[in-house]
N, C-alpha and C positions, 0 to 999 in steps of 0.2 A: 569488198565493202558494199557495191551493189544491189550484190546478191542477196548480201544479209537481211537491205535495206526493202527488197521486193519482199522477200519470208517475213519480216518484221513488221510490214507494212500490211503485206495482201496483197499487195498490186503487182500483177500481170506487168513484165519485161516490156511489151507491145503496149500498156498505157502510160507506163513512163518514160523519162527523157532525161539525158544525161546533159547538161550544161556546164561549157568549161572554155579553159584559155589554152591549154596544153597538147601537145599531141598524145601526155600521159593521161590526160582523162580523155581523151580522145578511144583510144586504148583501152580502156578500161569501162567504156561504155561497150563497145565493141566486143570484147572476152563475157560480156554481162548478156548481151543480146538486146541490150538498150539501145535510142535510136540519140543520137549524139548531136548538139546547136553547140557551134561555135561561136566565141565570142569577138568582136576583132579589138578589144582590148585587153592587155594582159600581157605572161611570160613570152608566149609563140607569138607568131606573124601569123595572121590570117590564113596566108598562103599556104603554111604547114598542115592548116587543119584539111586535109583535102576528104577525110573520111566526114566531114558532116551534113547532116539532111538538110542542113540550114545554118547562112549565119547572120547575124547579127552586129549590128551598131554603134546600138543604142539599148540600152535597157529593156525601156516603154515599147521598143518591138517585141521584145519576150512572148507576150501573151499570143499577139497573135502565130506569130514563128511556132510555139506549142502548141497552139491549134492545128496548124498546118502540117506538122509532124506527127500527131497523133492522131490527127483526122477528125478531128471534133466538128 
C-alpha cells in the first residue's frame, strides 16, 4: 500500500513518513523503506513500537517530529 502511495504520489521513500499506532504499520513502513513516528495512543503500547524514528504524544507534536525525521 505504501508503495503504491510513493509511485502514485512521486515522492521519494526518504521524504516520506509513515505514522501509526501498530507494530503492523510499524512493519509496513519498514518493508516500504519509509521512516516510521509512532503514535503513544491507539491499538499497541508505545513500548511495542521500538522500530520508530520518533514518537509522539500528542498530535500538535506531528509537525515538528516530521521535520525531524525528514530532516527539514
Amino acid at each position: 500500500m505504501l508503495i503504491t502511495a510513493l509511485a502514485e504520489t512521486g515522492v521519494e521513500a526518504a521524504r516520506a513518513v509513515m505514522i501509526g499506532d501498530t507494530t503492523y504499520d510499524m512493519q509496513m513502513a519498514h518493508s516500504a523503506g519509509i521512516p516510521f513516528i509512532g503514535v503513544s495512543w491507539g491499538y499497541h503500547a508505545p513500548e511495542a513500537l521500538t522500530g520508530a524514528r520518533a514518537m509522539v504524544t500528542d498530535a500538535a507534536e506531528l509537525p515538528a517530529a516530521i521535520d525531524r525525521v525528514i530532516g527539514n
